[in-house]
C-alpha positions in Angstrom: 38.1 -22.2 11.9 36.5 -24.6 14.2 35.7 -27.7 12.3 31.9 -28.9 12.9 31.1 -32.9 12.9 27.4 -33.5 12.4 25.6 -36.8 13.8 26.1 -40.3 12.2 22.6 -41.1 13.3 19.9 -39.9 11.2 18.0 -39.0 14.1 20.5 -36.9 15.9 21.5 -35.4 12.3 18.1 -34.5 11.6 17.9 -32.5 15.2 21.6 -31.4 14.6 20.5 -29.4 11.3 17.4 -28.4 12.6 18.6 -26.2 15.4 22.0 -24.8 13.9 22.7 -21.9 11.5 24.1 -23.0 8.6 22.9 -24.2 4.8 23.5 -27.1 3.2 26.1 -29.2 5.0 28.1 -26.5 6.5 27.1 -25.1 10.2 30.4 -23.4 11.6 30.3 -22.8 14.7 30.5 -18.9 14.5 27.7 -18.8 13.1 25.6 -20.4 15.9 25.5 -17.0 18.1 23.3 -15.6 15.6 20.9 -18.4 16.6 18.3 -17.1 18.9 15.5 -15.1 18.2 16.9 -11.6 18.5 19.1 -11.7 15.2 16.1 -13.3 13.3 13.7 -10.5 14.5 16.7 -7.9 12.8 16.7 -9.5 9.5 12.7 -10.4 9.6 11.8 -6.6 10.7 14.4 -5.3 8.0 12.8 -7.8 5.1 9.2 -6.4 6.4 10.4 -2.7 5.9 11.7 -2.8 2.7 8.8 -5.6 1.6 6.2 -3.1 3.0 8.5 -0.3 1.1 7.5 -1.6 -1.8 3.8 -1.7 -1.4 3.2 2.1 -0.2 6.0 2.7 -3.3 3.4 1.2 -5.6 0.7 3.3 -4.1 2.9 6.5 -4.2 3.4 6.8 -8.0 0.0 5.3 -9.3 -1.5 8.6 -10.6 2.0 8.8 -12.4 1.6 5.3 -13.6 -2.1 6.4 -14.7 -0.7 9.4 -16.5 2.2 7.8 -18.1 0.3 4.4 -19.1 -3.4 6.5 -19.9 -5.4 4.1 -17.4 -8.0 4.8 -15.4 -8.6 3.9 -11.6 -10.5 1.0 -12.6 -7.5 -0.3 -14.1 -5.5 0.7 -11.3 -7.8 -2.1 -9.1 -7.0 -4.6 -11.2 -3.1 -3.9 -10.7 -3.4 -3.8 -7.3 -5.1 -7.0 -6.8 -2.8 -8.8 -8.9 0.0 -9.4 -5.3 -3.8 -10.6 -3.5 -4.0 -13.4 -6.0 -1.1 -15.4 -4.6 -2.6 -15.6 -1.3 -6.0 -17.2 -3.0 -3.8 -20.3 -4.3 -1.4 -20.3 -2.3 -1.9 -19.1 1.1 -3.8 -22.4 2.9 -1.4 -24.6 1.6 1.7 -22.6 2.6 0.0 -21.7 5.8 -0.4 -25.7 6.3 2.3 -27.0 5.3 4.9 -24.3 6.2 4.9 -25.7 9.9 6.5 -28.7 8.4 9.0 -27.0 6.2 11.9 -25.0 7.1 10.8 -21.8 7.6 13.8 -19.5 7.3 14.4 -21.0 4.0 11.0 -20.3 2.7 10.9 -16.7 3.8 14.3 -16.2 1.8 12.6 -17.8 -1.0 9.3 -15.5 -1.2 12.0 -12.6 -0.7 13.5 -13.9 -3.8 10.5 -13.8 -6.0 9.9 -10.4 -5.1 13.1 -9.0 -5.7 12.5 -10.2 -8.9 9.3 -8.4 -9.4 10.9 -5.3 -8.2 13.1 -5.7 -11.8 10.4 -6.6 -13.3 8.1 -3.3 -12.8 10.7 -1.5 -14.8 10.6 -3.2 -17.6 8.0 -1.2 -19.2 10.5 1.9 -18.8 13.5 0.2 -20.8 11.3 -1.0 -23.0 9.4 2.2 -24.2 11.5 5.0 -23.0 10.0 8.1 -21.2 7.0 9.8 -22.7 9.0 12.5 -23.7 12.7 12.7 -24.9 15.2 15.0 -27.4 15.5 13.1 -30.2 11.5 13.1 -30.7 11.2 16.6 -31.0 8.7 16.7 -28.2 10.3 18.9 -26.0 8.3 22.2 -27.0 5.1 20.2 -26.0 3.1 23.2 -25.3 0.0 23.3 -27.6 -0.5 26.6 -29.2 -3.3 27.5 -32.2 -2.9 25.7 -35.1 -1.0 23.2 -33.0 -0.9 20.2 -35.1 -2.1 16.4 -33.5 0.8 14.3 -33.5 0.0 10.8 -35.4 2.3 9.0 -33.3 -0.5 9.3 -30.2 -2.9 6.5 -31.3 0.0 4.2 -31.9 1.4 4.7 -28.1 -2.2 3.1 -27.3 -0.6 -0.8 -27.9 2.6 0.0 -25.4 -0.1 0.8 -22.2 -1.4 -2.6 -22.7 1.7 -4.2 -22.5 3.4 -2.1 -19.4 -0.4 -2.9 -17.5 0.5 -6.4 -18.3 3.8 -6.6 -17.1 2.7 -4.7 -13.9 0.3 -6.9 -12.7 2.6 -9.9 -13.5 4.6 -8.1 -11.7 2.5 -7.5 -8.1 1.1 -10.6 -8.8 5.0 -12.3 -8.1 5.5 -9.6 -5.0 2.2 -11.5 -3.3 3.7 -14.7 -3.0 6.3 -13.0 -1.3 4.8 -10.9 1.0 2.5 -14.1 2.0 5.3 -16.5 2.9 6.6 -13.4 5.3 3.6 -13.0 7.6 2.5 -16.5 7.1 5.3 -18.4 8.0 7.6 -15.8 9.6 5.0 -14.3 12.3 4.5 -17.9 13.5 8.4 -18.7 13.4 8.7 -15.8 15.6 6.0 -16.6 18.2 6.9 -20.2 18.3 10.6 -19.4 19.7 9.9 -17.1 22.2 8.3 -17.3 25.2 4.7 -16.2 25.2 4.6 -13.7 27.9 7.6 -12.1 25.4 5.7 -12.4 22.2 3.3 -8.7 22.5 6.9 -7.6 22.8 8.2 -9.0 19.6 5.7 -8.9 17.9 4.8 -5.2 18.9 8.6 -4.1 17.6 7.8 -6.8 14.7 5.1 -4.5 13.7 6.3 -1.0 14.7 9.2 -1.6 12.9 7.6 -2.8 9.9 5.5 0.0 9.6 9.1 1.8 9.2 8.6 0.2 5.6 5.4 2.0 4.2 7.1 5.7 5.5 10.2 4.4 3.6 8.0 3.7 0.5 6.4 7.1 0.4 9.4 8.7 1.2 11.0 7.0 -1.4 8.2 7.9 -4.1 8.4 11.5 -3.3 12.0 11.4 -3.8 11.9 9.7 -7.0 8.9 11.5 -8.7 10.4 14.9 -7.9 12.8 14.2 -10.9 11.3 13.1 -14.6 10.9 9.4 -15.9 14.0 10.3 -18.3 16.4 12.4 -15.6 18.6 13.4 -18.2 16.8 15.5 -20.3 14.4 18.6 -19.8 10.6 18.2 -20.6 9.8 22.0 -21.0 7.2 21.8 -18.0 8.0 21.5 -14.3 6.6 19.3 -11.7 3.2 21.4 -11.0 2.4 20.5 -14.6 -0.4 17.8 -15.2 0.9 15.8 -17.4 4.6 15.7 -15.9 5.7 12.1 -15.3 8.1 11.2 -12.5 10.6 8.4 -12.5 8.7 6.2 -11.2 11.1 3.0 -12.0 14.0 4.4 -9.9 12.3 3.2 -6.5 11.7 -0.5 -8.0 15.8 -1.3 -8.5 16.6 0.3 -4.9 14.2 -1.7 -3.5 15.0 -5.0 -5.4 18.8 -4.4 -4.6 17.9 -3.8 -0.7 15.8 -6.8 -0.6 18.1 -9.3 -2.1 21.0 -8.4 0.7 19.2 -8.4 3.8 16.7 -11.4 2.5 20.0 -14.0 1.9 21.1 -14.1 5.4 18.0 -15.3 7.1 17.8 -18.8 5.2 20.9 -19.6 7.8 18.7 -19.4 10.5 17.8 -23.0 11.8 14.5 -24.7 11.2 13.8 -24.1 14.9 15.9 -22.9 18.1 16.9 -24.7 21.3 15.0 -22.4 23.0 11.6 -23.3 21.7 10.2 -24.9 24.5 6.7 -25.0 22.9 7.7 -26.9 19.8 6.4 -30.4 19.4 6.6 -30.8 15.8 7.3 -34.2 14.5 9.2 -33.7 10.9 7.9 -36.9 9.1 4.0 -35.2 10.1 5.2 -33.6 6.4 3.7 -36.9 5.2 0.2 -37.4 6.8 -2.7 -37.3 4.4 -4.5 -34.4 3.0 -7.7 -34.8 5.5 -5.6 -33.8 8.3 -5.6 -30.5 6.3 -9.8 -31.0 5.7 -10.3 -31.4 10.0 -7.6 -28.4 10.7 -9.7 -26.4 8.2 -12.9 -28.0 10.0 -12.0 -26.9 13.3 -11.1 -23.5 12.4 -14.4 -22.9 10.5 -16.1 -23.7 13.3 -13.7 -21.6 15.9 -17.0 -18.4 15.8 -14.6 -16.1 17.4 -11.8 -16.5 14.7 -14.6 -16.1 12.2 -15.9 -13.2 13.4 -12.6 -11.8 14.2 -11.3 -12.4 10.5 -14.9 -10.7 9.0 -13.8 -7.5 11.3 -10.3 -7.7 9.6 -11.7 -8.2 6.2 -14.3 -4.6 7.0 -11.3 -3.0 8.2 -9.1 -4.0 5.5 -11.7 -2.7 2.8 -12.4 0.6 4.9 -9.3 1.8 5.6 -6.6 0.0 3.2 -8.9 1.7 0.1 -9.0 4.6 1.8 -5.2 4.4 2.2 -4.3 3.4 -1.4 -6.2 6.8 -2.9 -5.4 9.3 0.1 -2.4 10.3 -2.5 -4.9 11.1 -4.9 -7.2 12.3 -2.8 -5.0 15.0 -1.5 -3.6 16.3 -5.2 -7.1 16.6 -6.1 -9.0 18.1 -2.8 -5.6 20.4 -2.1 -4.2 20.9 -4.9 -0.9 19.1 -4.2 1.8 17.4 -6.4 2.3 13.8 -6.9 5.7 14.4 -5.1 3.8 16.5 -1.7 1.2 13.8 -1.8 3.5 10.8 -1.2 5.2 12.7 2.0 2.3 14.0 3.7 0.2 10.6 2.7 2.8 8.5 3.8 6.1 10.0 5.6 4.0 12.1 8.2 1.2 9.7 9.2 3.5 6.3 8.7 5.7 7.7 11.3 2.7 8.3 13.7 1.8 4.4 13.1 5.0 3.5 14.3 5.0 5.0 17.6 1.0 3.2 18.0 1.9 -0.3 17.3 5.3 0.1 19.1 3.4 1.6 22.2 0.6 -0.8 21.8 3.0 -4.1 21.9 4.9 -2.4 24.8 1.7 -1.8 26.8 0.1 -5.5 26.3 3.9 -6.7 27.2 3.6 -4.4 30.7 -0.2 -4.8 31.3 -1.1 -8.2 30.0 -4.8 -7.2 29.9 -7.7 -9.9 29.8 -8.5 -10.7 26.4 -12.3 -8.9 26.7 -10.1 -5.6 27.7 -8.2 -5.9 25.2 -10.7 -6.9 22.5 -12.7 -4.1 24.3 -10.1 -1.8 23.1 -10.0 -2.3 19.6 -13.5 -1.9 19.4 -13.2 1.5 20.9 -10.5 2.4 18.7 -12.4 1.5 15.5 -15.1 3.4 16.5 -13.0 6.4 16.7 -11.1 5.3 13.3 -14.9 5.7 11.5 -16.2 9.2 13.6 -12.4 10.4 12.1 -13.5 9.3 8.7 -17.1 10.8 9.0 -15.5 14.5 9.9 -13.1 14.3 7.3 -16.1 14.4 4.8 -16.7 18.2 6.0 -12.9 19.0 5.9 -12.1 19.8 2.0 -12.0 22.5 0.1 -14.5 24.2 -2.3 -14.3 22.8 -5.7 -11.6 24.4 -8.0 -12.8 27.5 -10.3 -12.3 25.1 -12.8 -15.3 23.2 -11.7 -17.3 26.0 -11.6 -16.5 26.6 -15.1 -16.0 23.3 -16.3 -18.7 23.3 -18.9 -16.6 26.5 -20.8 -13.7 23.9 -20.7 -15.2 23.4 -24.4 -17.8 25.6 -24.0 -19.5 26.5 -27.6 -18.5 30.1 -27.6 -14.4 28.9 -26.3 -14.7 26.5 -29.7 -16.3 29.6 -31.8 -13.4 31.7 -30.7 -10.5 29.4 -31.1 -12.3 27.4 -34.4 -9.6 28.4 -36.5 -6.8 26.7 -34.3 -7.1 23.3 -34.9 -7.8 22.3 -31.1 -7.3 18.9 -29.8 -10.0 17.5 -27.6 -7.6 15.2 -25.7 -4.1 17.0 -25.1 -5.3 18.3 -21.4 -2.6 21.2 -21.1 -5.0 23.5 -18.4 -4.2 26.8 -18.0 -5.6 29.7 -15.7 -6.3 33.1 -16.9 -6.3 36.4 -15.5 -10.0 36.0 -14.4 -9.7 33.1 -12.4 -10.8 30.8 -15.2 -9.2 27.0 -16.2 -9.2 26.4 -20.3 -8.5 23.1 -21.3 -5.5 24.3 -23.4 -3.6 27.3 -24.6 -5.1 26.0 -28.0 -8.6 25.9 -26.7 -7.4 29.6 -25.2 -6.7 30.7 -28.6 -3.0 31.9 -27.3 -0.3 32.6 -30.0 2.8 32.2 -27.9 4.4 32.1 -24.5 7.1 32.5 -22.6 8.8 31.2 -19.6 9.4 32.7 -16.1 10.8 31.0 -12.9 10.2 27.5 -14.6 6.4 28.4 -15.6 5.0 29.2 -18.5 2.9 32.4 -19.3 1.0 32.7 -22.3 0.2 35.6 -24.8 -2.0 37.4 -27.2 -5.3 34.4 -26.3 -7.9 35.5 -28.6 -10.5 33.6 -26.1 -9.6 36.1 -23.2 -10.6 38.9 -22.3 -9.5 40.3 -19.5 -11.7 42.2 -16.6 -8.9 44.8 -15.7 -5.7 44.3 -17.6 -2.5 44.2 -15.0 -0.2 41.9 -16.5 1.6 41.9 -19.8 0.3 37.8 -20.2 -3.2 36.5 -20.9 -2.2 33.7 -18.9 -0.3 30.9 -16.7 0.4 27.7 -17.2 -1.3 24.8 -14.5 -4.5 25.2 -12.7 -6.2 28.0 -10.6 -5.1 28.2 -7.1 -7.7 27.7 -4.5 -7.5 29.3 -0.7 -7.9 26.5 1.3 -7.1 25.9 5.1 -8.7 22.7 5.6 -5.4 20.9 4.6 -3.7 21.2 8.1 -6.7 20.3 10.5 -7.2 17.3 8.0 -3.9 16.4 7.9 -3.4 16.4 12.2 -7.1 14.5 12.9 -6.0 12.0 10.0 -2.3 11.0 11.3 -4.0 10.9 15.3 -6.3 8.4 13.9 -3.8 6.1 12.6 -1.4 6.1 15.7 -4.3 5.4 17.7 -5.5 2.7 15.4 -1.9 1.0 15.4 -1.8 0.5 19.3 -4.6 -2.3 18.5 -2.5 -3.7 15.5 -0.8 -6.0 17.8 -3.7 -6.9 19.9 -5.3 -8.2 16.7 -2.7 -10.5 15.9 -2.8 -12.2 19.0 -6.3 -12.5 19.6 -6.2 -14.7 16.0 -2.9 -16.7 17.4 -4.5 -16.9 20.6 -8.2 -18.1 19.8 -6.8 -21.3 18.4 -4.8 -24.3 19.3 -1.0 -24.1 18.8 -0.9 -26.6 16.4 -2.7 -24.7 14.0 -1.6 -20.9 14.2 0.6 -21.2 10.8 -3.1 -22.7 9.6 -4.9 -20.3 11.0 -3.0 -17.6 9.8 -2.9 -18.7 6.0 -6.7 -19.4 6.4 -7.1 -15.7 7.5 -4.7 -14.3 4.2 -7.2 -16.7 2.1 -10.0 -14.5 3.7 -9.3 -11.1 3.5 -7.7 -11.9 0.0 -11.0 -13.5 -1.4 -13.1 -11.0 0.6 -11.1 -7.8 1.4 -7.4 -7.7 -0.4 -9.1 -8.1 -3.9 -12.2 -6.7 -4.0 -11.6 -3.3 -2.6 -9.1 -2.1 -5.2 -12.1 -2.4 -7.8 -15.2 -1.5 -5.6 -12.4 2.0 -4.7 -11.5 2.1 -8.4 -15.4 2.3 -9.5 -16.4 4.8 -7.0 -13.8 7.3 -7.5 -14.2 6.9 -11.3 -17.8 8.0 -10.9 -16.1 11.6 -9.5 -14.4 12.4 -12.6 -15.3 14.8 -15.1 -13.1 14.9 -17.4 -10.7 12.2 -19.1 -8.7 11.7 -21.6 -10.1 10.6 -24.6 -8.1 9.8 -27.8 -8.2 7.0 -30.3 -11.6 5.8 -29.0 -10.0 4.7 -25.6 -11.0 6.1 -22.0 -7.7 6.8 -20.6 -6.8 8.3 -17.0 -8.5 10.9 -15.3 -7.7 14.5 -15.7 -10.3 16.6 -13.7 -12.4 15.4 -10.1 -15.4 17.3 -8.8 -13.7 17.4 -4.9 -17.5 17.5 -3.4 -18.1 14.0 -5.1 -14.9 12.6 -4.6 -14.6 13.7 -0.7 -18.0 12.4 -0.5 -17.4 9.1 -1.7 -13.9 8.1 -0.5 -15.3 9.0 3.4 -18.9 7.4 3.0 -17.3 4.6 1.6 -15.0 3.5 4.0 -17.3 4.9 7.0 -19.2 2.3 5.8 -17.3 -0.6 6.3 -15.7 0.6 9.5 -19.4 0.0 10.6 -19.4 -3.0 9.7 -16.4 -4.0 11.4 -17.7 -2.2 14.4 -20.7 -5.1 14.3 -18.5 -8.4 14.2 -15.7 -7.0 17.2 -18.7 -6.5 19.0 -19.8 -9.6 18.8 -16.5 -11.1 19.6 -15.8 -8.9 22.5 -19.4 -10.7 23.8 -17.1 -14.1 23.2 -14.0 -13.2 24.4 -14.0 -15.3 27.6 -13.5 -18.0 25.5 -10.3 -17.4 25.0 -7.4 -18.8 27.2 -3.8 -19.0 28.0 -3.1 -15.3 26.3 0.6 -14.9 27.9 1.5 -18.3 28.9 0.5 -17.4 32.2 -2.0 -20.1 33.0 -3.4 -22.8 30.7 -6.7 -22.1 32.2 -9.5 -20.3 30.4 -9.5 -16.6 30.6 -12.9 -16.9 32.3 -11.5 -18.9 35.3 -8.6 -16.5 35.2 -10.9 -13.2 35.9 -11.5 -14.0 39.7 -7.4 -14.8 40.0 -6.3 -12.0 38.4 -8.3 -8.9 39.1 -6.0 -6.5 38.5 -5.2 -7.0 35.0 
């Protein structure tokens, strides 16, 4: 092997270590083809898959998590604004003093943290098993008259306080890592490469990152089509409300994943010897904090960043709640499983994304558009992305039969009928009847017995039916009433156009907020933005979604004096809500690019083409 001598003179050594591949003291010399920024965009775009993974992952099994743990979606908010937090005390001071750090190193390091949160979020699993196993003697779950309430329920109450514990403690650790990846890798990328190259980059940056969130989905439908505990047999299948997927597979796959392809890029050298653009001066590491207090100054008072960050934070609340509860949404208003859910949420749309940011970054790499046509463009896109949402609110399906009936869920004459069965209120076991009509339970049903064919379970001699025209040799099936319904498809196609055409602007957004300030303080800039939409978009939505959606449920799960997850959604309410909602702040959105694209000759020196202002620029170059 090549032996490597590094520099005598501190100065030389410092530059030496800065712009090889290596760690520590050791920089072989077959390593240095790997420095350029090619290999770094690899392992950065593979990190950002599997780091996005794990967020769409999280979002694919919550009404699992919600069943398993009995929380509601309120509860859910404050889990998912647990990975925002890091960003609120961390984010300026990362995004300031990253520049000055080695950057590489740093990434690894975030990576780090969240492959330990990955093993983290199944703790709760080793620690209190699966809801159901053999040696309990809950296997024959079904609850029958004169089922008897098992004791064991109210103590069960102590163990979802701890697992929502460890959960947040968990995505709380995953933000610091996804924060040190966009805030100090997106500027390590655009800082070593030329900027006429960087739409391009950063356009496969992104496309390929959004490779991440289809991975995640695709990775919870996998994992929820088998149960928490694979190796045994609940006695329900997967169409079954209260079946519980196993949901922890996905979090030690992901960990695993993240910790190979996360190691290699702390070789990468602080900067490359390509990076023309670099003037950083490594003792600036030492200057006093109110450098920090003028660099946040100056960007406060930059009124195109500000109003370009309040367009992200409206977007970010629109369409990131509405993308967080679509899974929901969609087993609710259509009547699919958790499993369905995550593919058509996720897999189908995600892949859709992929092609619009990857087109987008390729077309501002060809075109190099002005900035006002460009920021002209995203404004036309959101407006699309909220005439999209406000159809979608006349696209669902007529509420279940269920609904209709809901109030002979416990109706007094099912109670007079059944009196004698010793009902539960709180075990939610629906089933539908020959009629077309959802009881709460075979107890509630008054059924004796049941049996099982082609994995579902039909029930027998129900006291509380009675049957219009008998034509079966059952009372009853086990799950809820199907509902015709051919909204699914149109919503589904009008929904995953939306998002490719909103993912063409993704890139254009990024470098409107790298372009609108100086070079000195993009890194700044950027960890000043992740403050923002943490304080203003990142945290709040998950609770003002959470609320909303709560107020569309009708029945929960009540035991023990606690409120637990919801079992029942009236589809007209919750359709109404999740679109107004997020309509709603795509308005708003709408409002502040507007007033930006009125500012947008402002902005110079988008390519590296000129360092003249964009506005001197228009009479040059007409025919961009």
């Amino acid at each position: 092997m090549e032996e490597t001598f590094v520099p005598n003179d501190s100065h030389s050594s410092r530059n030496f270590r800065n712009t090889r591949c290596g760690i520590f003291n050791w920089y072989p010399q077959f390593l240095q083809r790997f420095a350029n920024p090619r290999w770094f965009l690899l392992f950065f775009c593979l990190i950002g898959i599997l780091q996005g993974a794990y967020f769409t992952y999280f979002i694919g099994i919550l009404s699992t998590l919600e069943r398993r743990y009995s929380f509601d979606s309120g509860v859910t908010g404050i889990i998912l604004i647990a990975d925002n937090l890091s960003p609120v005390l961390f984010g300026v001071f990362v995004g300031y003093f990253g520049k000055y750090m080695h950057r590489p190193k740093l990434v690894t390091f975030g990576m780090t943290i969240t492959v330990f949160s990955c093993f983290l979020s199944c703790l709760p699993c080793l620690l209190f098993g699966s809801e159901f196993d053999v040696s309990s003697g809950n296997k024959e779950s079904t609850v029958l008259c004169n089922h008897r309430e098992n004791s064991q329920h109210c103590a069960k109450l102590s163990q979802n306080v701890i697992a929502i514990v460890i959960l947040f403690a968990a995505n709380f650790l995953n933000g610091f890592g996804s924060m040190s990846y966009y805030t100090v890798g997106t500027p390590y990328i655009d800082d070593n490469v030329k900027k006429k190259n960087s739409p391009l980059y950063l356009g496969a940056m992104f496309a390929l990152r959004i490779i991440g969130p289809t991975l995640g989905f695709m990775l919870s439908s996998f994992c929820l089509k088998y149960y928490e505990n694979p190796f045994i047999d609940p006695g329900f299948s997967r169409n079954d409300p209260k079946w519980v997927g196993a949901w922890w597979l996905g979090f030690i796959i992901l960990g695993l994943a993240l910790f190979l392809v996360s190691f290699p890029v702390a070789f990468f050298p602080k900067r490359m010897n390509n990076n023309s653009s670099s003037n950083e001066d490594d003792n600036s590491f030492e200057t006093s904090i109110s450098d920090l207090y003028l660099s946040l100054k100056k960007l406060i008072s930059n009124p195109i960043l500000m109003f370009h960050t309040l367009s992200i934070v409206f977007q970010i609340n629109g369409l990131f709640g509405y993308f967080v509860y679509m899974p929901k949404y969609m087993e609710s208003q259509y009547q699919k499983t958790a499993s369905s859910a995550s593919f058509f949420s996720g897999t189908i749309t995600m892949i859709a994304m992929v092609i619009g940011v990857f087109l987008g970054g390729y077309c501002i790499h060809k075109i190099k558009p002005r900035a006002r046509f460009l920021i002209g463009y995203m404004l036309f896109i959101e407006i699309f992305a909220g005439a999209v949402l406000l159809s979608a609110t006349f696209m669902g399906c007529e509420s279940k039969q269920m609904l209709k009936t809901d109030s002979s869920l416990l109706s007094p004459e099912l109670l007079k009928c059944s009196q004698n069965c010793n009902c539960s209120n709180h075990d939610f076991q629906p089933i539908c009847d020959i009629n077309d009509i959802v009881h709460f339970s075979p107890c509630s049903a008054g059924c004796q017995n049941y049996s099982i064919f082609e994995n579902r379970k039909r029930f027998h001699e129900c006291s509380c039916i009675s049957p219009v025209k008998q034509t079966t040799n059952f009372s009853a099936t086990s799950g809820f009433c199907s509902v015709e319904c051919d909204m699914f498809l149109p919503y589904l196609t009008i929904v995953t156009v939306a998002k490719m055409l909103s993912a063409t602007a993704r890139v254009g957004n990024v470098i409107v907020t790298l372009r609108c300030v100086d070079e000195k303080d993009k890194t700044l800039a950027l960890g000043a933005v992740e403050f923002m939409i943490s304080i203003f978009a990142t945290i709040p939505y998950p609770l003002l979604y959470g609320f909303v959606i709560n107020k569309a449920c009708v029945l929960w799960d009540e035991s023990c004096g606690h409120r637990g997850n919801c079992w029942l959604y009236d589809n007209n309410l919750f359709r109404q809500y999740l679109h107004s909602l997020s309509s709603g702040f795509i308005f708003l959105a709408i409002i502040c690019d507007f007033v930006v694209f009125i500012m947008s000759s402002k902005i110079s020196n988008m390519y590296g083409i000129n360092t003249k202002p964009v506005e001197n620029l228009e009479v040059q170059d007409t025919n961009l």
